[in-house]
C-alpha positions as CSV (number, residue, x, y, z in Angstrom):
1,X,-124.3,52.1,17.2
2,X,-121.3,53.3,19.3
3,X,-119.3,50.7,20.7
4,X,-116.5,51.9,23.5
5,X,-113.7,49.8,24.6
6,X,-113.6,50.9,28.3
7,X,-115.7,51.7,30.9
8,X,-114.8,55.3,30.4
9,X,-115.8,56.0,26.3
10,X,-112.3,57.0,25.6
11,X,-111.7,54.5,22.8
12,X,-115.0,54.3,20.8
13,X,-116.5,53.5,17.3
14,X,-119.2,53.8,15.3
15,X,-120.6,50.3,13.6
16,X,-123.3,50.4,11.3
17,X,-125.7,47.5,10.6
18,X,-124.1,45.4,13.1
19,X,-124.7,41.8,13.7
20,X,-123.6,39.1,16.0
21,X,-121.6,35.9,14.1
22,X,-120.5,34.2,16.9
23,X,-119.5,34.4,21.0
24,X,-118.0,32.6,23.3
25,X,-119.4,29.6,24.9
26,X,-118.0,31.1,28.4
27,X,-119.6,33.7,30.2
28,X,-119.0,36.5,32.9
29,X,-121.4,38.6,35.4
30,X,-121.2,42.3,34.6
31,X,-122.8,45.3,35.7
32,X,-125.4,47.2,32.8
33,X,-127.9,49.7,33.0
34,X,-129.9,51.3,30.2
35,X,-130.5,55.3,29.5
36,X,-134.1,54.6,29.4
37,X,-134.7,52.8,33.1
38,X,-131.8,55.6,34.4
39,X,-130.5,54.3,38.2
40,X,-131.3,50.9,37.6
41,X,-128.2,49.1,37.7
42,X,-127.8,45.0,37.4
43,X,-125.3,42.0,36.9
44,X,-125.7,40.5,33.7
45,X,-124.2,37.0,32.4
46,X,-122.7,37.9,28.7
47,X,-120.0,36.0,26.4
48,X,-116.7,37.3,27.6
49,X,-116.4,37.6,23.6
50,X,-118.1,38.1,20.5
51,X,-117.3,38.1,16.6
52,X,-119.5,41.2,15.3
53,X,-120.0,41.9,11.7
54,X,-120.5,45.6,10.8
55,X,-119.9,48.3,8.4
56,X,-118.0,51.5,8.9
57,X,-119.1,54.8,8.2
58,X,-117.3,54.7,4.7
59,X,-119.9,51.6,3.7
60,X,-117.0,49.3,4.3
61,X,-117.7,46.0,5.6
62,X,-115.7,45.2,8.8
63,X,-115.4,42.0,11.2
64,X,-114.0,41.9,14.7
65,X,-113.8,40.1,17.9
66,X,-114.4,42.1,20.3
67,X,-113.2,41.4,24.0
68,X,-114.7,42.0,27.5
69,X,-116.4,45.8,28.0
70,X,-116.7,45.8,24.3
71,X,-118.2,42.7,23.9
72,X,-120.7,43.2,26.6
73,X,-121.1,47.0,25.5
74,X,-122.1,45.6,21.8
75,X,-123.7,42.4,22.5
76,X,-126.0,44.9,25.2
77,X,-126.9,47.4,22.2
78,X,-127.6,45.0,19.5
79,X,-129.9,43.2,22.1
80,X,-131.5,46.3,22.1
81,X,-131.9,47.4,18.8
82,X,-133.9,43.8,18.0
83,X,-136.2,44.6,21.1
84,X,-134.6,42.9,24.1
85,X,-134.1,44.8,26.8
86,X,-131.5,44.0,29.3
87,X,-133.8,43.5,32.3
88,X,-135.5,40.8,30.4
89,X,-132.1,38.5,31.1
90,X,-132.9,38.3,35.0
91,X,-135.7,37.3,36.9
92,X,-138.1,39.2,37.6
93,X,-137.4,39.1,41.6
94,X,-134.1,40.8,40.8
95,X,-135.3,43.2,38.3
96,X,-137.7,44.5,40.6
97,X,-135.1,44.9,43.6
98,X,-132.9,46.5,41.3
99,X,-135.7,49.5,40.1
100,X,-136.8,49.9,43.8
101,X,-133.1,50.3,44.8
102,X,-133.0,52.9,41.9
103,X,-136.1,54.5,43.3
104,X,-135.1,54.7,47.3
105,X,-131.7,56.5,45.7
């Protein structure tokens, strides 16, 4: 899994095996969107941190708390990866405004 620390991919790495020790008991509202529902765009509440476990691509085993965008970007993929997909974290009222905005764009 690749796990940037902004918005824009600039500072990125690569963490193998990955799993989620512990986040934060406060949480922030943040835009995500998938590249499988493309255009489908929606706030979600996430920790505004979380400690991930992980090894790097020399086997090494790694630990990290990783802040904001990061947090989100691998709390978001890990989700993913044990078969929860981010739309499943709304209603279902606001997941299906958000793919019929997608659609009408």
């Amino acid at each position: 899994m690749v796990v940037s620390a902004d918005a824009d991919g600039g500072d990125h790495r690569v963490l193998y095996s990955p799993r989620v020790i512990a986040v934060a008991g406060e949480t922030s509202k943040g835009e995500e969107g998938s590249v499988s529902l493309q255009g489908v765009r929606i706030d979600i509440d996430r920790p505004v941190w979380a400690e991930i476990a992980w090894q790097d691509e020399t086997g090494a085993a790694r630990q990290e708390r990783l802040e904001g965008f990061a947090a989100r970007v691998a709390l978001h993929e890990i989700e993913q990866m044990q078969g929860v997909f981010f739309l499943s974290k709304v209603s279902r009222l606001k997941r299906d405004m958000a793919i019929k905005r997608a659609r009408k764009a």
